[in-house]
Every structure is written in C-alpha cells, then in structure tokens.
C-alpha positions in Angstrom: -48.9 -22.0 -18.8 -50.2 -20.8 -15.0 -48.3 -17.5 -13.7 -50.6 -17.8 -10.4 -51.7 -14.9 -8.8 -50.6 -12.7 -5.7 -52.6 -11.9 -3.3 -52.8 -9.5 0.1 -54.2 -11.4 2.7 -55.6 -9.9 6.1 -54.9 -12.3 9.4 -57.1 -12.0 12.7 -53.1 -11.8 14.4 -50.0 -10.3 13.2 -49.4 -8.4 10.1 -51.1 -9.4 6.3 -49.2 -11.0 4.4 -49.1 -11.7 0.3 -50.2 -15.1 -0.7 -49.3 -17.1 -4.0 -52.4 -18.8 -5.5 -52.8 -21.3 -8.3 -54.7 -24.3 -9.5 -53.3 -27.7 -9.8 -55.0 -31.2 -11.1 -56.3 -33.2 -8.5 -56.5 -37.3 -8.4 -59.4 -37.4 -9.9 -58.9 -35.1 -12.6 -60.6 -32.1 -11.4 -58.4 -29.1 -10.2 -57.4 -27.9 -6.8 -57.0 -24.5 -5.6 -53.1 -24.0 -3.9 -52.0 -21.6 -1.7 -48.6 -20.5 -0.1 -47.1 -17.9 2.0 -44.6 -15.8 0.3 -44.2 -13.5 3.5 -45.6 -10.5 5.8 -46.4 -7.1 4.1 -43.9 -5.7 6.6 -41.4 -8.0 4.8 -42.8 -7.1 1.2 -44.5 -3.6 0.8 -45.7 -4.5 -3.1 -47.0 -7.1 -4.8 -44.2 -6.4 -6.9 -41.9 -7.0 -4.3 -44.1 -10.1 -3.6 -44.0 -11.2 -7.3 -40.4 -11.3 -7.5 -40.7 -14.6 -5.3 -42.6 -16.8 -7.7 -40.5 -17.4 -9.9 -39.3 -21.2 -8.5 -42.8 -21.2 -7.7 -44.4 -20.7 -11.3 -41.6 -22.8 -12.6 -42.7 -25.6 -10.5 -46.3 -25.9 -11.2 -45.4 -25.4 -14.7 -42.6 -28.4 -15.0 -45.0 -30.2 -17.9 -45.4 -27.3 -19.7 -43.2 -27.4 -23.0 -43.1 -23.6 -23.3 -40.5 -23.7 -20.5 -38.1 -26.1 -21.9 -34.9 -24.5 -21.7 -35.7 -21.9 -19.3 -33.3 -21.6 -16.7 -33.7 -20.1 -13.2 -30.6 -17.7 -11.1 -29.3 -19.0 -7.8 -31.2 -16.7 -6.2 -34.3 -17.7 -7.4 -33.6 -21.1 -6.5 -32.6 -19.7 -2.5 -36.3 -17.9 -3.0 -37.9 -21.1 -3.9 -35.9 -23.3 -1.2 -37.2 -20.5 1.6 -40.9 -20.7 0.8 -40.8 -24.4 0.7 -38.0 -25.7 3.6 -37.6 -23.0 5.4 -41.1 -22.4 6.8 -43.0 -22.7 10.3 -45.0 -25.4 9.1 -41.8 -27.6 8.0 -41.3 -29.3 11.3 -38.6 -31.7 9.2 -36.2 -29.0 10.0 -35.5 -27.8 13.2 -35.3 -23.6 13.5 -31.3 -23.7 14.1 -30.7 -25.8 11.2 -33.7 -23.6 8.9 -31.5 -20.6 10.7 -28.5 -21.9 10.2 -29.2 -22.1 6.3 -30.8 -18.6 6.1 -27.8 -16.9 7.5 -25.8 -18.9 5.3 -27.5 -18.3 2.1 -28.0 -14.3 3.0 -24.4 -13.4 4.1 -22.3 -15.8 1.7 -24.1 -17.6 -0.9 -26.9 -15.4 -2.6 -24.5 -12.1 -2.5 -21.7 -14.2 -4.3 -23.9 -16.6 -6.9 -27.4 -15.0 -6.8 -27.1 -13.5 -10.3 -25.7 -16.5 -11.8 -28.1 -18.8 -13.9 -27.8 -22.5 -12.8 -26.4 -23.9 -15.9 -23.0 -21.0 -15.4 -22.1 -22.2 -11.9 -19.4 -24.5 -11.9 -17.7 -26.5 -9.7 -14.0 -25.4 -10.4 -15.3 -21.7 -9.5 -17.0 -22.7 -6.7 -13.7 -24.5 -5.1 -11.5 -21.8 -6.5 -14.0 -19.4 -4.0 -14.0 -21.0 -1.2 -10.2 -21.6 -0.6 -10.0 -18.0 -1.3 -12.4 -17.3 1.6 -10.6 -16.0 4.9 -13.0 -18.2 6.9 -12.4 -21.3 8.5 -12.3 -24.7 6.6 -15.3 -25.5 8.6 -17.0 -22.8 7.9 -15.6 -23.4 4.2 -17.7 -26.8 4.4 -20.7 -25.3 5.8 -21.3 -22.9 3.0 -20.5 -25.9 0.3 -22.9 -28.1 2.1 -25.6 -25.9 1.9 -24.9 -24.9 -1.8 -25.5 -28.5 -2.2 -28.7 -28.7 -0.3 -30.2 -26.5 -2.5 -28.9 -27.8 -5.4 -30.2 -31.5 -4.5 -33.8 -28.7 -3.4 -33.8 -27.9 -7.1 -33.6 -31.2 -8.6 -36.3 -33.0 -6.3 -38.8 -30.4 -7.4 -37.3 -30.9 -10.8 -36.3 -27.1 -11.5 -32.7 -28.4 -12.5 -31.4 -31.8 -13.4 -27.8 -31.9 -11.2 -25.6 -30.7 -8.8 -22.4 -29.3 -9.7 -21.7 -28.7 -5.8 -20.8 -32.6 -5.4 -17.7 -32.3 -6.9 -16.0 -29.2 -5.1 -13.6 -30.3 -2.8 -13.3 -28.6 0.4 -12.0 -30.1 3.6 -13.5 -29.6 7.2 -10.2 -30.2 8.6 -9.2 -28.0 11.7 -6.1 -25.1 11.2 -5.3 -25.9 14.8 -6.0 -27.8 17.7 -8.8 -27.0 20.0 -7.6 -26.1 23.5 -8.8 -28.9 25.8 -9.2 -27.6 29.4 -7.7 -30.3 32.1 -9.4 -31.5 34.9 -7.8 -28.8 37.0 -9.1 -26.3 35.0 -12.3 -27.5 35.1 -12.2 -27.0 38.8 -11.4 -23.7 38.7 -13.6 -22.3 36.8 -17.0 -23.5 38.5 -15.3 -22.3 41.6 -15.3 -19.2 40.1 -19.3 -19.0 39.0 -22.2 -18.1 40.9 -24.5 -21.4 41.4 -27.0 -20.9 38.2 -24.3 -20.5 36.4 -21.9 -23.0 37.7 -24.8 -25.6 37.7 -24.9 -24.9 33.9 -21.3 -25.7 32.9 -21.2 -29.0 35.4 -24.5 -30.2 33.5 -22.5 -29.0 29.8 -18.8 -30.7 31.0 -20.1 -33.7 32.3 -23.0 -34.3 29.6 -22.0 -32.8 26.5 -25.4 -31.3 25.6 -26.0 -28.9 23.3 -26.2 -25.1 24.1 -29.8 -24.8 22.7 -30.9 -28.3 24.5 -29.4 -27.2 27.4 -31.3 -23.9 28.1 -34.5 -25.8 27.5 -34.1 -28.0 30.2 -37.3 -28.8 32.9 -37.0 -30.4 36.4 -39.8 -32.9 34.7 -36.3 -33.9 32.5 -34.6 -35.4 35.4 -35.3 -39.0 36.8 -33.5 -38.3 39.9 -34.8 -42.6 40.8 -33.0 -43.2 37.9 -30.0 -40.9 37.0 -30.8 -40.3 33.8 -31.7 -36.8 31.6 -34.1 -36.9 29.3 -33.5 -34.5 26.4 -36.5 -33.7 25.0 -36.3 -30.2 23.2 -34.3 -27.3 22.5 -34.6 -23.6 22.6 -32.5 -21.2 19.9 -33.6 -17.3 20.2 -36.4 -17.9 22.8 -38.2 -20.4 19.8 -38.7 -24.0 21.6 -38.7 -26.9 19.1 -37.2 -30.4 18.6 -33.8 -31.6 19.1 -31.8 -31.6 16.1 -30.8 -35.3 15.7 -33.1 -38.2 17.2 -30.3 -39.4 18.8 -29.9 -36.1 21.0 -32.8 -37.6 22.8 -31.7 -40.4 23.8 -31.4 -40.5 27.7 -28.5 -39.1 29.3 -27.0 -41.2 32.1 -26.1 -39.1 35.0 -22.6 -39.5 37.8 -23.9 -39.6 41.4 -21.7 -36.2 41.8 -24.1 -34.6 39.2 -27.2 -36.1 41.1 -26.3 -34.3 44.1 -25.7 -31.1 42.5 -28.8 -31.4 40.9 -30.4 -31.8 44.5 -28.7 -29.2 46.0 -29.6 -26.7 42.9 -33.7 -28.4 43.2 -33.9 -27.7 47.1 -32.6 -23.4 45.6 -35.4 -23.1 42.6 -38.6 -24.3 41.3 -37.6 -23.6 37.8 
C-alpha cells in the first residue's frame, strides 16, 4: 500500500507550496512518477498540516489494494479530495464562479455541518430533516443539496464510495414569494437617474439579460455594430477573467436599434 510523500516545493513566483508525490503503473507496465498540489505554504505552515489532505488522495491510488477494503473516508475528506482535483487552476471544466460557488458552499454550510461524519452515517432522512430546518431560502436550500450531491457523484467516479445518498433528499427550489418585476415606467426612471457609465450598464443588463460577471468583461471588439449583435465571449468574477459558464451564454446576442445608438453615443465618450 503507497502513503505517497509530501513534499515542500520552492517556485521561481509566488509562495512554495507542499506537493503530494507517488508512483503509479504506467501502460506499459513500468511506473510513473505523480505529482499534485495540495496548496501554498502560506495556506499550510506543516507538512502535517499538508498531510492531513491526502487522505482521498492515498485512498485513490490505493483503490486495488485489499488492505483498504472497508475503510471508509469523513465528508471532509471527501470535500479535501474534491478541492485538489475539481477545484483547481488547471481544471478549465469549471469555470471560477461555479469552483467559487462550491467552495463557499462546502466551507460555510456543508463541511461545518457533515465534515466529521463517515460516508457510510450520512443519510438522506437527516440530510432533508436539515435542510428544511435551515432559515435560508429554498433556493439556497437546493444549492447546498446539489452540491452535497456533486461531491457524492466526485467520490464514486474516483471510486472512494459506491452511492449517493444525496439523490433521494427532497428539497424544492420553489420561490417563498414573487420577485418584484419593475414596469416599463420604472425602468425609465431609473436610467434617468444614473450617470452615463452606469446607465449604459443597466440598458445593456435590461435589454440583454446578461450575466453580471459576463457583463463587466465586456470589449468594444464584442460589438458588431454592422450587425447588431454582442458577442459574449468571457466573463470576469473577482477581477479573474475566464469562460462563460454555459456554452450557450455565448451565443450572439441580437441587439434593438435603440441599444445601437446608445452604444454609439457611449463609443464616441470612451475607448474602453
């Protein structure tokens, strides 16, 4: 059975950080040296701390090895494991609000609550009985049982569990009450009420429906003006660029002649 080894590693840029190493067969039957990321040694002052980590890790290189049969991992193990491998720079699968979006998630709600628990003990009945005990709103409700599923469905692709108890909790996304839908009128109102930049921003948002993060990253190169069209090609979340979070986000966006001419107007004002 391979524990692996952890290592601190010294970069040209930025801080060191603590490495996971271990050997793996290759096709041909000779072995292959692996190597992974655990974090920065701002992050992790040990290799203790560092250690702590591998658990998913050694688990997963190990998932032949008879000697684990019957050894079951916490849930916050599992959240450790699903960080190193999904939530990463180099996973460009995942956009950075969604790998946010699940951090923040797991941190605040999931890991404090179920972290201690061992796979096997986490049931859905408890689950469901949390949740609808949770002052939150149902859709944040859903939010937090879709990503206990996620990494439930993590654990069973890398085979460090065999099932996912999350798929039968129950828990609506339904709103408590209606969203307030501003009128036309309103609408009106309130971009004559903003300074241009900013009133340029909310005409684009009303009459496109783009996303705040796809919004911000917006470039004159974007708009065919010969066309009237957008072309929505990134987004920005906390000053990170990256991709759009759905394919169809970058479709092109048709645009009114009203929104042209603003867009003119706005052109003829700034470079940027």
């Amino acid at each position: 059975m391979q524990q692996g080894s952890v290592i601190r590693q010294h970069r040209k840029i930025g801080p060191d950080v603590w490495c996971f190493r271990w050997w793996e067969a290759g096709p041909n039957g000779n072995r292959v040296h692996r190597r992974i990321v655990l974090g920065t040694a701002e992050q992790m002052r040990d290799a203790a701390s560092a250690r702590q980590l591998t658990f998913g890790l050694v688990q997963e290189i190990n998932t032949t090895d008879i000697r684990l049969t019957g050894i079951s991992m916490t849930l916050a193990q599992l959240a450790d494991h699903f960080h190193q491998r999904e939530l990463g720079r180099s996973n460009g699968r995942i956009s950075y609000s969604t790998k946010r979006a699940y951090k923040g998630y797991l941190d605040k709600w999931i890991v404090p609550r179920w972290g201690s628990y061992l796979l096997p003990n986490i049931k859905a009945v408890e689950v469901e009985l949390w949740l609808r005990n949770l002052e939150r709103a149902a859709g944040t409700c859903c939010k937090i049982r879709n990503v206990m599923s996620v990494l439930f469905n993590h654990a069973r692709r890398y085979d460090l569990y065999d099932r996912n108890p999350i798929q039968w909790v129950r828990q609506s996304a339904k709103r408590r009450s209606t969203p307030d839908v501003l009128t036309s009128n309103e609408v009106r109102h309130l971009l004559g009420a903003l300074k241009p930049r900013e009133r340029m921003m909310v005409l684009l948002d009303v009459a496109t429906g783009l996303r705040q993060s796809e919004l911000f990253a917006l470039k004159w190169k974007d708009v065919d003006f010969k066309n009237r069209q957008l072309w929505v090609t990134r987004s920005i979340v906390q000053q990170v660029v990256g991709n759009c979070k759905t394919e169809a986000s970058q479709k092109p966006v048709p645009l009114h002649d009203y929104l042209i001419s603003a867009l003119r107007g706005w052109h003829r004002r700034t470079p940027f």
